[in-house]
Each structure stands twice: as structure tokens, then as C-alpha cells.
PDB file with one MODEL, atoms N, CA, C and O in Angstrom:
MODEL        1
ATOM      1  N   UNK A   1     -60.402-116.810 -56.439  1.00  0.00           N
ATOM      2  CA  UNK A   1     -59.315-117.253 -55.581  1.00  0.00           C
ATOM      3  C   UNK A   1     -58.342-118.075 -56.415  1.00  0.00           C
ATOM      4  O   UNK A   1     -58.782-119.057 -57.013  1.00  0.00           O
ATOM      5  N   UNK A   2     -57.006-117.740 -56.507  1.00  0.00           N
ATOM      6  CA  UNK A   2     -55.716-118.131 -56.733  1.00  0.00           C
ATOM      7  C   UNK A   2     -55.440-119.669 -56.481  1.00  0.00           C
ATOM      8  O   UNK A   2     -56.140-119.589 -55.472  1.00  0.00           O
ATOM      9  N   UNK A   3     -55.094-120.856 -56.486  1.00  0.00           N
ATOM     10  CA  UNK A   3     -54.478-121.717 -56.104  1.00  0.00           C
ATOM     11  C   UNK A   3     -53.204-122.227 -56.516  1.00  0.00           C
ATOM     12  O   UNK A   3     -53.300-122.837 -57.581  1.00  0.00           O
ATOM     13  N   UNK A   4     -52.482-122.206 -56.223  1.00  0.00           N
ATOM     14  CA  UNK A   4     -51.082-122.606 -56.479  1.00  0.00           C
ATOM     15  C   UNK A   4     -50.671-124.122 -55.598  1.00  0.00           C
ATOM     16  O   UNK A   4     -50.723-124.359 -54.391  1.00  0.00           O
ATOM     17  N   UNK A   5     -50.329-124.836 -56.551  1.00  0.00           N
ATOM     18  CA  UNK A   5     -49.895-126.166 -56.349  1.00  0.00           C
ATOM     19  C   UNK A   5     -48.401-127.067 -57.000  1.00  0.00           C
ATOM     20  O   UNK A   5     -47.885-127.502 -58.030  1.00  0.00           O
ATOM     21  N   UNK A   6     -48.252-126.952 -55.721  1.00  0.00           N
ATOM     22  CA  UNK A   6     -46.345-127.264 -56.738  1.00  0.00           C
ATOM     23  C   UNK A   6     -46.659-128.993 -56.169  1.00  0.00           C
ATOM     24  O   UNK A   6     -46.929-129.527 -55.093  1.00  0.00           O
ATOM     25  N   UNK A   7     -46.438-129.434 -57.584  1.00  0.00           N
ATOM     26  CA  UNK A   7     -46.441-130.935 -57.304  1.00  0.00           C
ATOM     27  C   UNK A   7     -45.467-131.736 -56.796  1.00  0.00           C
ATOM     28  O   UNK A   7     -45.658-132.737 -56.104  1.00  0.00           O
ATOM     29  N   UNK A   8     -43.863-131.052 -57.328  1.00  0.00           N
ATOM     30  CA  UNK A   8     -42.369-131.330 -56.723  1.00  0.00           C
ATOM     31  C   UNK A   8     -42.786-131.177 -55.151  1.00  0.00           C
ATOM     32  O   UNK A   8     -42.250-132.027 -54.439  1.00  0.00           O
ATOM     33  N   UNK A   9     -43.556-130.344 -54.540  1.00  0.00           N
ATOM     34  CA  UNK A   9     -43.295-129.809 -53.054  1.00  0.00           C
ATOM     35  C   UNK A   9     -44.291-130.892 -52.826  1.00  0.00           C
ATOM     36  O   UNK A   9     -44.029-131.523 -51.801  1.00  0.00           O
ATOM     37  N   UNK A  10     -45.487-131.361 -53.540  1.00  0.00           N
ATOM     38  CA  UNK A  10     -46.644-132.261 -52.714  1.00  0.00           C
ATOM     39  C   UNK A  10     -46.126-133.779 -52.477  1.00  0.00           C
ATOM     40  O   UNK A  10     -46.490-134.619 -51.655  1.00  0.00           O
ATOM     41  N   UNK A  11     -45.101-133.826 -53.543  1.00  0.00           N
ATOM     42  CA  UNK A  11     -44.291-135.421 -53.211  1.00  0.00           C
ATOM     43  C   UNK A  11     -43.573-135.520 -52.518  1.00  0.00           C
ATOM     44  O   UNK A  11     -43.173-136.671 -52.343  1.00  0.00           O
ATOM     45  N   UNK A  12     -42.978-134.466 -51.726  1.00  0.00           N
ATOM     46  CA  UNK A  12     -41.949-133.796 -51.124  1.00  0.00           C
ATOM     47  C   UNK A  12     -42.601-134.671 -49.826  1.00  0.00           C
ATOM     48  O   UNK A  12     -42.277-135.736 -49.302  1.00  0.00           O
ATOM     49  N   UNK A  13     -43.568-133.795 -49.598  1.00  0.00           N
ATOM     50  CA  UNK A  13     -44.114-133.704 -48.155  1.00  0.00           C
ATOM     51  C   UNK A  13     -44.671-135.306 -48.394  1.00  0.00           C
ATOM     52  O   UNK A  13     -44.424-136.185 -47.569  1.00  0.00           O
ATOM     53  N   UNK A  14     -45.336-135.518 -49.450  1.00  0.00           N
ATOM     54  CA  UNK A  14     -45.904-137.263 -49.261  1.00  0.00           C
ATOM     55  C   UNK A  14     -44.785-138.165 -48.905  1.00  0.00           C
ATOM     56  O   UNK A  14     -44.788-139.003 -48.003  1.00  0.00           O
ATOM     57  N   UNK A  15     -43.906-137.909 -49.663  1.00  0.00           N
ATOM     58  CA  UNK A  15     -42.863-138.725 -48.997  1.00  0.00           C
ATOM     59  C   UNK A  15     -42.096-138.644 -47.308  1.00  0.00           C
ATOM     60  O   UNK A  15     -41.782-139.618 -46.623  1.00  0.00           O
ATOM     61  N   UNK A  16     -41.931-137.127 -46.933  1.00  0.00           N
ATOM     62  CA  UNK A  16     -41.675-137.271 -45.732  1.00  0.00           C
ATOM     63  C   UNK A  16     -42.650-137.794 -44.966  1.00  0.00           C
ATOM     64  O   UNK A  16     -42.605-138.972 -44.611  1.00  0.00           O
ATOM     65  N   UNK A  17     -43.487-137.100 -44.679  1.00  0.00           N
ATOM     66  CA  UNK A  17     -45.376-137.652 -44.052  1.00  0.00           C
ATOM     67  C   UNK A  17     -45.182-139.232 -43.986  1.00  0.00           C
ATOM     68  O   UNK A  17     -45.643-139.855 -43.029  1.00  0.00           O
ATOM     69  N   UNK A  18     -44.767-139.617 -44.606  1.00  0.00           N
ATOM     70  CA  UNK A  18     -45.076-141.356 -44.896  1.00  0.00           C
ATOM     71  C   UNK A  18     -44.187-141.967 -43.857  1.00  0.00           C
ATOM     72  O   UNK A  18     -44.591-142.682 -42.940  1.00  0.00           O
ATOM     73  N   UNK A  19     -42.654-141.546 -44.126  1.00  0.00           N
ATOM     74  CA  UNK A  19     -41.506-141.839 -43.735  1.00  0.00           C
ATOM     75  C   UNK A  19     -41.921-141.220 -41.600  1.00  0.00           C
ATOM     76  O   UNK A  19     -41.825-141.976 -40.633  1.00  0.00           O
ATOM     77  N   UNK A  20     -42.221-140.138 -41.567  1.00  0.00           N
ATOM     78  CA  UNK A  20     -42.034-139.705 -40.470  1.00  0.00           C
ATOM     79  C   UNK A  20     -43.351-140.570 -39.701  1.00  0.00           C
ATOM     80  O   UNK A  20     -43.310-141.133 -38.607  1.00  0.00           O
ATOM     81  N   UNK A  21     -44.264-140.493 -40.451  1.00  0.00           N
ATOM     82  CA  UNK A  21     -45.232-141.560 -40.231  1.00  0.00           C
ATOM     83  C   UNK A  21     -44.956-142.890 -39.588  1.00  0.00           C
ATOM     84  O   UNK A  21     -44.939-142.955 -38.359  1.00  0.00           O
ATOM     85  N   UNK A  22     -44.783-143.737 -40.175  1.00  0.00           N
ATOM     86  CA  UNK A  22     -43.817-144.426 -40.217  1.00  0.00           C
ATOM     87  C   UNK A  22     -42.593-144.818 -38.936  1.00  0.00           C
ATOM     88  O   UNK A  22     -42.349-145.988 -38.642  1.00  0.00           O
ATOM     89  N   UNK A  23     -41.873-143.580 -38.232  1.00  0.00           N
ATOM     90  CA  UNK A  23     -41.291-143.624 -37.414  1.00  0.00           C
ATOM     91  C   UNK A  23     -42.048-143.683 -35.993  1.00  0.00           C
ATOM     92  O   UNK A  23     -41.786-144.212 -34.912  1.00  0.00           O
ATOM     93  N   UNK A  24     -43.265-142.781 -36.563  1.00  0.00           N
ATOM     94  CA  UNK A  24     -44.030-142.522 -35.024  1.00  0.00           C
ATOM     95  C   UNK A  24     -44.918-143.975 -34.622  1.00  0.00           C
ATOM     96  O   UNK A  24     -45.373-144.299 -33.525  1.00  0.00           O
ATOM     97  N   UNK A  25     -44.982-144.749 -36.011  1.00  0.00           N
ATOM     98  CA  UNK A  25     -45.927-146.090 -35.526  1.00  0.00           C
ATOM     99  C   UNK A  25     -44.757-146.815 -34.944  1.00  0.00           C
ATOM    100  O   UNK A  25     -44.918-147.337 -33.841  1.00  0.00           O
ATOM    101  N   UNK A  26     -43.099-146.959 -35.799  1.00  0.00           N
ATOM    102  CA  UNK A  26     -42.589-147.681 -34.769  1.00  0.00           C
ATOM    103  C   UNK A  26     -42.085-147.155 -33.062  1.00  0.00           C
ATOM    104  O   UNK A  26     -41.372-147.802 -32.295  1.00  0.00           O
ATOM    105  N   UNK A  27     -42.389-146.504 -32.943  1.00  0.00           N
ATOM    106  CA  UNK A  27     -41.838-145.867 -31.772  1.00  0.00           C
ATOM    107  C   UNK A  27     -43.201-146.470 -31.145  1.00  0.00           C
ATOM    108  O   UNK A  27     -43.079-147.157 -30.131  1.00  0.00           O
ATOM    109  N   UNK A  28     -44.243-146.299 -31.580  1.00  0.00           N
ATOM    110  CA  UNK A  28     -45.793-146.782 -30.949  1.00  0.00           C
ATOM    111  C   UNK A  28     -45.454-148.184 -30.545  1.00  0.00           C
ATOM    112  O   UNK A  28     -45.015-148.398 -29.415  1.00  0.00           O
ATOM    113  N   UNK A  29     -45.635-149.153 -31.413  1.00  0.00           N
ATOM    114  CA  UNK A  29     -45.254-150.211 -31.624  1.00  0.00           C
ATOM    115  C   UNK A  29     -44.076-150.602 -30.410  1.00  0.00           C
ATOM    116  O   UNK A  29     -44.341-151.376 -29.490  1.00  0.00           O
ATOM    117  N   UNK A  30     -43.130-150.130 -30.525  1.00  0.00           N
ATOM    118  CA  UNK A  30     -41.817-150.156 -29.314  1.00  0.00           C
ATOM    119  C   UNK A  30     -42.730-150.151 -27.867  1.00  0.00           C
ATOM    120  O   UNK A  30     -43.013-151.045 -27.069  1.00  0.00           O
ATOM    121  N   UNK A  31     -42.981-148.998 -27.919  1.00  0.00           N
ATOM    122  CA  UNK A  31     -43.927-148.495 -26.289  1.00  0.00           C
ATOM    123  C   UNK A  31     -45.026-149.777 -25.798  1.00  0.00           C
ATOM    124  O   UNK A  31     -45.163-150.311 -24.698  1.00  0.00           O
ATOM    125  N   UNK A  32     -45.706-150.003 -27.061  1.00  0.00           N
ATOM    126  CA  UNK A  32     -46.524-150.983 -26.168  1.00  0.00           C
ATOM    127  C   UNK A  32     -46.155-152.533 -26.001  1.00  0.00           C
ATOM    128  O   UNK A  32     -46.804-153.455 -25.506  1.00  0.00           O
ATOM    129  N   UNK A  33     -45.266-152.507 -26.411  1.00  0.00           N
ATOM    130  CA  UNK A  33     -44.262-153.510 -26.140  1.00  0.00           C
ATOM    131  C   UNK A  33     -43.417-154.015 -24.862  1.00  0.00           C
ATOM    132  O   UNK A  33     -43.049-155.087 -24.381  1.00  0.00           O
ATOM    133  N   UNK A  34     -43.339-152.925 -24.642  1.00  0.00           N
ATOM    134  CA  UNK A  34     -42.483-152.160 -22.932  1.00  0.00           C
ATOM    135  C   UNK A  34     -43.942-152.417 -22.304  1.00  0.00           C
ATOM    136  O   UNK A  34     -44.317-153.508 -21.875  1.00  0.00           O
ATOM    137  N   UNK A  35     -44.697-151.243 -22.320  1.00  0.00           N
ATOM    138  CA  UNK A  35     -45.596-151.734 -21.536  1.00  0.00           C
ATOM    139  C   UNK A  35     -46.292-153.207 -21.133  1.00  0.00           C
ATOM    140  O   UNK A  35     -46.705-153.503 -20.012  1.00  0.00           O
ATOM    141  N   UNK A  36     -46.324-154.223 -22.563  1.00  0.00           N
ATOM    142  CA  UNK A  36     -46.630-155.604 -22.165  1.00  0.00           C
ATOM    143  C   UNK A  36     -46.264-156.368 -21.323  1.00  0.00           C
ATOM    144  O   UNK A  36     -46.797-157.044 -20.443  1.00  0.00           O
ATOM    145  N   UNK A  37     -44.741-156.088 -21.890  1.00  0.00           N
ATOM    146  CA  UNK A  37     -43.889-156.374 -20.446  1.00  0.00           C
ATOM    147  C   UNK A  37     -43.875-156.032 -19.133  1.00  0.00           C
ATOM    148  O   UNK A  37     -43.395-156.823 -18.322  1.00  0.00           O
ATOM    149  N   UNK A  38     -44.474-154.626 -18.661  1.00  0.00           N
ATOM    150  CA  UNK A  38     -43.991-154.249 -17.797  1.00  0.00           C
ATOM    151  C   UNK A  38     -45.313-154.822 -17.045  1.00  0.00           C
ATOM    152  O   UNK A  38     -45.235-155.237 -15.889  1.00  0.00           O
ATOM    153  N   UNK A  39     -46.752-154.817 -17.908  1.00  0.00           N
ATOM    154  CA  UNK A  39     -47.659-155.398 -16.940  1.00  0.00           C
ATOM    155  C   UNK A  39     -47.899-156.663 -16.487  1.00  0.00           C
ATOM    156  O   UNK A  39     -48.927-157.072 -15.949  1.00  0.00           O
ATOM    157  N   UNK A  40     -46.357-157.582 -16.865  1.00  0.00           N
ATOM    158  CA  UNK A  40     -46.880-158.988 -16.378  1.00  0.00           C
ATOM    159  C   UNK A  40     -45.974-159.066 -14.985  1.00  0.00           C
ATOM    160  O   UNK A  40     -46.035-160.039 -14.234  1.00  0.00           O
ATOM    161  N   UNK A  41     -45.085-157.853 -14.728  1.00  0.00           N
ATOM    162  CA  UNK A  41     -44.494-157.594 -13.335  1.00  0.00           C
ATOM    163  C   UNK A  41     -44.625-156.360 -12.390  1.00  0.00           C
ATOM    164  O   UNK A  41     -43.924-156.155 -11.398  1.00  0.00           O
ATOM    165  N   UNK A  42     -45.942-155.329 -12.996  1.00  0.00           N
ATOM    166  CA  UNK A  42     -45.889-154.108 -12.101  1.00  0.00           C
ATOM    167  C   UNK A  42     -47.551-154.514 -11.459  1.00  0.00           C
ATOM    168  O   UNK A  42     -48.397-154.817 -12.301  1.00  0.00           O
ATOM    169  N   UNK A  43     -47.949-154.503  -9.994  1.00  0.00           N
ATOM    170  CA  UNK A  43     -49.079-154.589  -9.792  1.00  0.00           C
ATOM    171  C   UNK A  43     -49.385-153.175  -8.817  1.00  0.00           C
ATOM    172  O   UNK A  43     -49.259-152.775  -7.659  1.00  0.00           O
ATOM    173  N   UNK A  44     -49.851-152.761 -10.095  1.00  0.00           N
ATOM    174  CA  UNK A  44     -49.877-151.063  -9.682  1.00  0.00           C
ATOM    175  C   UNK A  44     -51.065-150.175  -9.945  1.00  0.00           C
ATOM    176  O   UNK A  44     -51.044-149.793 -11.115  1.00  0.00           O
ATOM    177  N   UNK A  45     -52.114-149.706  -9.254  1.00  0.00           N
ATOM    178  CA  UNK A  45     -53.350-149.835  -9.768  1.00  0.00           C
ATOM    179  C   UNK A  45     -53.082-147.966 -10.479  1.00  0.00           C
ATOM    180  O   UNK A  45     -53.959-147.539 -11.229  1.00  0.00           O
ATOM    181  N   UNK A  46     -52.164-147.277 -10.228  1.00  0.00           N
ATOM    182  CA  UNK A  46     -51.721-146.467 -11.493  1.00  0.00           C
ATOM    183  C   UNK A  46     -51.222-146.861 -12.829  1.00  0.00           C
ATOM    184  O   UNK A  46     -51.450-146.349 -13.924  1.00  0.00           O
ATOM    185  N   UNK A  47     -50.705-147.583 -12.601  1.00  0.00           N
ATOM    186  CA  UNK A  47     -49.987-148.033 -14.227  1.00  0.00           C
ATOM    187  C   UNK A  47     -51.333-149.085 -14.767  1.00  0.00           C
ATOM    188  O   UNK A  47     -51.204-149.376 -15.957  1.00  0.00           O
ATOM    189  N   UNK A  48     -52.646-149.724 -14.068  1.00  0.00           N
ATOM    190  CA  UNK A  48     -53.463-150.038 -14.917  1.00  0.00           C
ATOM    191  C   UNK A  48     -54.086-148.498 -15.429  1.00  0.00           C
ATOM    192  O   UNK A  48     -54.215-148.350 -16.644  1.00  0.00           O
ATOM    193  N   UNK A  49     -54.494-147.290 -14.464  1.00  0.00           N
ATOM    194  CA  UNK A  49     -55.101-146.242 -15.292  1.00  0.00           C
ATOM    195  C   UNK A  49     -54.128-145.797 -16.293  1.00  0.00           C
ATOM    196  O   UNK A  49     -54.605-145.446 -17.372  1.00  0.00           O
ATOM    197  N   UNK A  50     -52.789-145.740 -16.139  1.00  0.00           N
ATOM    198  CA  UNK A  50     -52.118-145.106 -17.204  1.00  0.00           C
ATOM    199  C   UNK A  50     -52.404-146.250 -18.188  1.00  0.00           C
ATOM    200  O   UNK A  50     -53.218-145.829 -19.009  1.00  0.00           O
ATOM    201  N   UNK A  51     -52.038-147.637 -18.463  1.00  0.00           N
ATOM    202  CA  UNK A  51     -52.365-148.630 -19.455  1.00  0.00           C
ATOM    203  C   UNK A  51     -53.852-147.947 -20.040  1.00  0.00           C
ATOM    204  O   UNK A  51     -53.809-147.389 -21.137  1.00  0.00           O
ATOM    205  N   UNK A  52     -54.721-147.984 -19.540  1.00  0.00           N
ATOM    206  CA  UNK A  52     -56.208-147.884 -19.943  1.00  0.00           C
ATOM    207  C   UNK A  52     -55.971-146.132 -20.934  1.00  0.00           C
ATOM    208  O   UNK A  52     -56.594-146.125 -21.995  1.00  0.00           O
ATOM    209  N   UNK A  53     -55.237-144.921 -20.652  1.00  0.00           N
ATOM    210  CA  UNK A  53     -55.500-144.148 -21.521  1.00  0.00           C
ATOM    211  C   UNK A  53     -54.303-144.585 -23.013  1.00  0.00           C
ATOM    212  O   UNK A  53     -54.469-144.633 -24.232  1.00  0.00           O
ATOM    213  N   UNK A  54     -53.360-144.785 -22.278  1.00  0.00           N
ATOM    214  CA  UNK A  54     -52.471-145.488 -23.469  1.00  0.00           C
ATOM    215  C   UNK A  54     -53.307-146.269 -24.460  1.00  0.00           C
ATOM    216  O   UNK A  54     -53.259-145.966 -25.652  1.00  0.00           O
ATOM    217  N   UNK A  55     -54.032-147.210 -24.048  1.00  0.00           N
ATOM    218  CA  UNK A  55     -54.789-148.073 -25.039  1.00  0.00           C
ATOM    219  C   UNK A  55     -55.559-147.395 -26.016  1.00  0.00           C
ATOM    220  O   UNK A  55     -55.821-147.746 -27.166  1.00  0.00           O
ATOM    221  N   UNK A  56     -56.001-146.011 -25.178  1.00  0.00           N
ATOM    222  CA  UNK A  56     -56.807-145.402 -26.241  1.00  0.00           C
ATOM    223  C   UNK A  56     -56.226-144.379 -27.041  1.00  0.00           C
ATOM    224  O   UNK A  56     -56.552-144.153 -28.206  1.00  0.00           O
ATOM    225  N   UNK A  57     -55.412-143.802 -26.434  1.00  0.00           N
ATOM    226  CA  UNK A  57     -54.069-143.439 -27.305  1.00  0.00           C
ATOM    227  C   UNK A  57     -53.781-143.975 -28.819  1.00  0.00           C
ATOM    228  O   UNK A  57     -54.002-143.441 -29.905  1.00  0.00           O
ATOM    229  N   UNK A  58     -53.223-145.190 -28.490  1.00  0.00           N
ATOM    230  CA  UNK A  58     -53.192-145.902 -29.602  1.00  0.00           C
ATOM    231  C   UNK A  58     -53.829-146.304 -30.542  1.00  0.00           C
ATOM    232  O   UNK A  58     -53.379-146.713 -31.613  1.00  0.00           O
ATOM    233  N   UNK A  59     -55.582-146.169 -30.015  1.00  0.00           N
ATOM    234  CA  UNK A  59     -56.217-146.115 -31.007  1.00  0.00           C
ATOM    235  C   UNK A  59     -56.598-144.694 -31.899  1.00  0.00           C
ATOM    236  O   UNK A  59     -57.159-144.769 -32.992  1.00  0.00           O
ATOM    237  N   UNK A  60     -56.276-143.615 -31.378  1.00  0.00           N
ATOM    238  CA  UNK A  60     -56.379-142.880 -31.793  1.00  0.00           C
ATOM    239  C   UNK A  60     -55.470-142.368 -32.986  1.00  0.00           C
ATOM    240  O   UNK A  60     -55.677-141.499 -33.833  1.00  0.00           O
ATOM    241  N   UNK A  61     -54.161-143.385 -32.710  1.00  0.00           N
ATOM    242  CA  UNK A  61     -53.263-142.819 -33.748  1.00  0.00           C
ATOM    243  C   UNK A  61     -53.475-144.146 -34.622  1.00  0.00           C
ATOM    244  O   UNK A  61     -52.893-144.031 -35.701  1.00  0.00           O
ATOM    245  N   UNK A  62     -53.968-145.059 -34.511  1.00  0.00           N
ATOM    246  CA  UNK A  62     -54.249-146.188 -35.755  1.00  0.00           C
ATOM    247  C   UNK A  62     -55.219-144.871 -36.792  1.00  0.00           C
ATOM    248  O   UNK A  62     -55.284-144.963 -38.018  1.00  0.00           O
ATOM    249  N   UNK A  63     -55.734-143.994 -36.183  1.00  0.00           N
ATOM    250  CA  UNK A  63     -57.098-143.480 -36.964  1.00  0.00           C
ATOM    251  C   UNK A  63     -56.554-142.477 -37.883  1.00  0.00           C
ATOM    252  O   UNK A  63     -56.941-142.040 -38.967  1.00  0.00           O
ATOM    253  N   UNK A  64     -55.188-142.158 -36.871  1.00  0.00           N
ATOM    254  CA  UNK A  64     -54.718-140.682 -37.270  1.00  0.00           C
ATOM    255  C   UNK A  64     -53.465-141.740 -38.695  1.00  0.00           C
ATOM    256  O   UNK A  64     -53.414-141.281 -39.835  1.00  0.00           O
ATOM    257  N   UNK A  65     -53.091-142.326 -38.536  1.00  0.00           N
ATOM    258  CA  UNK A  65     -52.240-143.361 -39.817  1.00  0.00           C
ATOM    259  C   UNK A  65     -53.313-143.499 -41.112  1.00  0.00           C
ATOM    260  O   UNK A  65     -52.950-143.346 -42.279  1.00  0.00           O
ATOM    261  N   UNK A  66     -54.497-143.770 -40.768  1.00  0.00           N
ATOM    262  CA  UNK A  66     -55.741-143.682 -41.943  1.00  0.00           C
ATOM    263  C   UNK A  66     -55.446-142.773 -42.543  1.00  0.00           C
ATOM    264  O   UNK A  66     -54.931-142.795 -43.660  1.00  0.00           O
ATOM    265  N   UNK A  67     -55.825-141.467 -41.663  1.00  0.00           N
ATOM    266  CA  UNK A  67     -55.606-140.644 -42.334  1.00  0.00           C
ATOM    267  C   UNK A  67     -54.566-139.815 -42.967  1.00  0.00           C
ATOM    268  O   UNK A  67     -54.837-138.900 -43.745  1.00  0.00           O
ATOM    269  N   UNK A  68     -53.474-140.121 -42.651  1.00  0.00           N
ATOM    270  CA  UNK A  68     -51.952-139.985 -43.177  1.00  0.00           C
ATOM    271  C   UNK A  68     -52.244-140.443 -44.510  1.00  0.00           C
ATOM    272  O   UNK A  68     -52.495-139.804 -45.531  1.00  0.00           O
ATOM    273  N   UNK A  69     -52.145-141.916 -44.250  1.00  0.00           N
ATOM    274  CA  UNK A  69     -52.436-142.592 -45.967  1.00  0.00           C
ATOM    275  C   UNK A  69     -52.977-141.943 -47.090  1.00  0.00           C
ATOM    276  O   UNK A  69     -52.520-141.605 -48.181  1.00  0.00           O
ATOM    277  N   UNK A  70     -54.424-141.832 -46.360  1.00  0.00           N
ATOM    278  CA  UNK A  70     -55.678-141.432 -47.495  1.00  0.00           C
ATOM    279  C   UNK A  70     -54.604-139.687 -47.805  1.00  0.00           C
ATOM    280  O   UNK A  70     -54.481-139.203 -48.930  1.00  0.00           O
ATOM    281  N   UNK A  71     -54.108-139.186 -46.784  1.00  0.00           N
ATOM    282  CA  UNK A  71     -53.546-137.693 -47.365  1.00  0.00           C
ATOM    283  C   UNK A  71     -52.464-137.622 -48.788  1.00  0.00           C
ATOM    284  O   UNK A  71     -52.465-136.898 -49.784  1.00  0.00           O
ATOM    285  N   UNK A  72     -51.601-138.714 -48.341  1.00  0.00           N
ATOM    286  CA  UNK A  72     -50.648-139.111 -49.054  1.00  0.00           C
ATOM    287  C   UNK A  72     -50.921-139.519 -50.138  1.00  0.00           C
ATOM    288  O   UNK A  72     -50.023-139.392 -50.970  1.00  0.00           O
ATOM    289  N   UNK A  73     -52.340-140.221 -50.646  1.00  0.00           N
ATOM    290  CA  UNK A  73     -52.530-140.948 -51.512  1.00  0.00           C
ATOM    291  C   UNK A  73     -53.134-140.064 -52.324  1.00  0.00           C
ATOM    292  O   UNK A  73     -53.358-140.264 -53.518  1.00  0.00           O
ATOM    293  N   UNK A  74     -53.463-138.886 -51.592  1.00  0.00           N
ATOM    294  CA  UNK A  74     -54.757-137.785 -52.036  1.00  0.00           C
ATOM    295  C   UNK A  74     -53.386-136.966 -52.702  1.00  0.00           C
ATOM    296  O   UNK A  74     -53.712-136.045 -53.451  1.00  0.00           O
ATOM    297  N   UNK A  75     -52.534-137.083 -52.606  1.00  0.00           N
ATOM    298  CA  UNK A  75     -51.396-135.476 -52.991  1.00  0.00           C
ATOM    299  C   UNK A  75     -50.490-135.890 -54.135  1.00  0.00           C
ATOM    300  O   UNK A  75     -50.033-135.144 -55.001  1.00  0.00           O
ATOM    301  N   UNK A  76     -50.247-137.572 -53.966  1.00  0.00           N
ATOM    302  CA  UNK A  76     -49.259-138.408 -55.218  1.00  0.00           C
ATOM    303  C   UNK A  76     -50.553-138.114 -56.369  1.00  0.00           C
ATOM    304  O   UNK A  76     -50.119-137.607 -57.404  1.00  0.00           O
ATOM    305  N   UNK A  77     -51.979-138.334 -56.360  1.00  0.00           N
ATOM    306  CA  UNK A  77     -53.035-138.671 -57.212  1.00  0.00           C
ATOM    307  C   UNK A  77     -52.832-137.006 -58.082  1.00  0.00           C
ATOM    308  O   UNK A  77     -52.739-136.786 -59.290  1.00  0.00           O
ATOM    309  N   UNK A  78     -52.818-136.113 -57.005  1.00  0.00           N
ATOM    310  CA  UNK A  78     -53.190-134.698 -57.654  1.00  0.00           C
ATOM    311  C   UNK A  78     -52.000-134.219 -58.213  1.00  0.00           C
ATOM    312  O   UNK A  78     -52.085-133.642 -59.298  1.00  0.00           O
ATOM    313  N   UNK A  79     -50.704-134.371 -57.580  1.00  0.00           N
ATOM    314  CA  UNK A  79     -49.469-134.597 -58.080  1.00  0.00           C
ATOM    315  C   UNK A  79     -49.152-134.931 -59.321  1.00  0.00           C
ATOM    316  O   UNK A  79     -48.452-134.381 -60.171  1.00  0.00           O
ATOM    317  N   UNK A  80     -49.941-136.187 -59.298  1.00  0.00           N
ATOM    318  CA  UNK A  80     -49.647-136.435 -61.212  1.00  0.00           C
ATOM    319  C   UNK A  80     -50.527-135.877 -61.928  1.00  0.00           C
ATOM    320  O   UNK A  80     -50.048-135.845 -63.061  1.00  0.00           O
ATOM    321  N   UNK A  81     -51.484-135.439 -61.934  1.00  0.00           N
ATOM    322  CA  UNK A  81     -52.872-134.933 -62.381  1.00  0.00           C
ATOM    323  C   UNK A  81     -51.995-133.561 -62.627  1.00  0.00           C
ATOM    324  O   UNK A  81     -51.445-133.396 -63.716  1.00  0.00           O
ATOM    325  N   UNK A  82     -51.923-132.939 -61.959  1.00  0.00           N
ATOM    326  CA  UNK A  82     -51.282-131.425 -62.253  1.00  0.00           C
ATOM    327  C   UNK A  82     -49.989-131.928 -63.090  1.00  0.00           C
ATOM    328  O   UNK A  82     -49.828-131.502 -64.233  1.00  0.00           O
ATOM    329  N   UNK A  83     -49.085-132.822 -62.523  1.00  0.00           N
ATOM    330  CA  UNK A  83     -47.568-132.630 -63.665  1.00  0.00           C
ATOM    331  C   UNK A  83     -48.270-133.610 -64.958  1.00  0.00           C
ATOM    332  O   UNK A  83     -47.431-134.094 -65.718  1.00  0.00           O
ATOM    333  N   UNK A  84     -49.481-133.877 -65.206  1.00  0.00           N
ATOM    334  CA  UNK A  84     -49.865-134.159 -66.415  1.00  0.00           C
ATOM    335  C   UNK A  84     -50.243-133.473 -67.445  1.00  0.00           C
ATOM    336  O   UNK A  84     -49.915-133.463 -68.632  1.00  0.00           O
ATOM    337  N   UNK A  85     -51.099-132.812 -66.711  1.00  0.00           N
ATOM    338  CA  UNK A  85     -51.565-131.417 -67.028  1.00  0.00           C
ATOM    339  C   UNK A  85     -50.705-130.019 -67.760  1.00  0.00           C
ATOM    340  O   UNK A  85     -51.111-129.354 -68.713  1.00  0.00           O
ATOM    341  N   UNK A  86     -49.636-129.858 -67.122  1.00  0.00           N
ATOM    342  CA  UNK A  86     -48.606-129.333 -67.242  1.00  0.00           C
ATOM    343  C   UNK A  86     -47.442-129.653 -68.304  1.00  0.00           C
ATOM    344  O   UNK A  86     -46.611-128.976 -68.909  1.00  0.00           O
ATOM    345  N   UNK A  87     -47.830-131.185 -68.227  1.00  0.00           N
ATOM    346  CA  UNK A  87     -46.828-131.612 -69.503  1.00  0.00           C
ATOM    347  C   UNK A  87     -45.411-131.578 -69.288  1.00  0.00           C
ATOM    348  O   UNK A  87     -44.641-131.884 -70.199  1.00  0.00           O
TER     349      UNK A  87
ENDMDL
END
């Protein structure tokens, strides 16, 4: 089996990944913000079930940012390894 690895294209994407990354935690970040607010004036026993999956929501994307990182960190590493290699 063949592998082809363009290192220009793996920094490419590490860098967007990071950046777009990045946008989706602040947009996260924004939301539960709103929501903090909104639960010290909505007494709404829907908006506690919606709060309760949101919460876990959010943890799910703290997990899914791990793994962004570790990807990113995994593609700059092989990135230079191959344009070393290559000379």
C-alpha cells in the first residue's frame, strides 16, 4: 500500500483545524454564557432539561478540543519529519 503525504497540505489543515477550532470553542463559550444568564431569570422546568443536555454537550466538545490538539500536534510532528526527510 501506497501512502502519500503532502506536508504543505498537513499544515494547511493544522492550521485551519486549530483556527476553526478555536471559533467553535468561542461560540461555546458565548452560549453558555447566555444561558447563565438566562437561568438566573427563566423558571422553566424545560430550559432546566435543555440546560442539563447542554452541559453535557459541552463536555463532550472539551473532549472533542483534546482531540483536535493531539491531531494537530500529530500532523505539524509528521510534517516536519517528512519535509526533513525530503530535504
Amino acid at each position: 500500500m501506497k501512502t502519500v503525504f503532502n506536508p504543505v497540505e498537513a499544515i494547511r489543515f493544522a492550521t485551519w483545524l486549530k483556527e476553526e477550532s478555536g471559533v467553535v470553542m468561542d461560540d461555546l463559550r458565548n452560549t453558555t454564557k447566555i444561558m447563565t444568564e438566562l437561568r438566573a431569570n427563566w423558571n422553566d422546568p424545560k430550559y432546566d432539561e435543555y440546560l442539563r443536555a447542554f452541559d453535557g454537550s459541552t463536555k463532550s466538545f472539551a473532549e472533542f478540543k483534546q482531540h483536535v490538539e493531539a491531531y494537530i500536534s500529530y500532523l505539524r510532528k509528521k510534517a516536519d519529519i517528512v519535509t526533513e526527510f525530503l530535504g
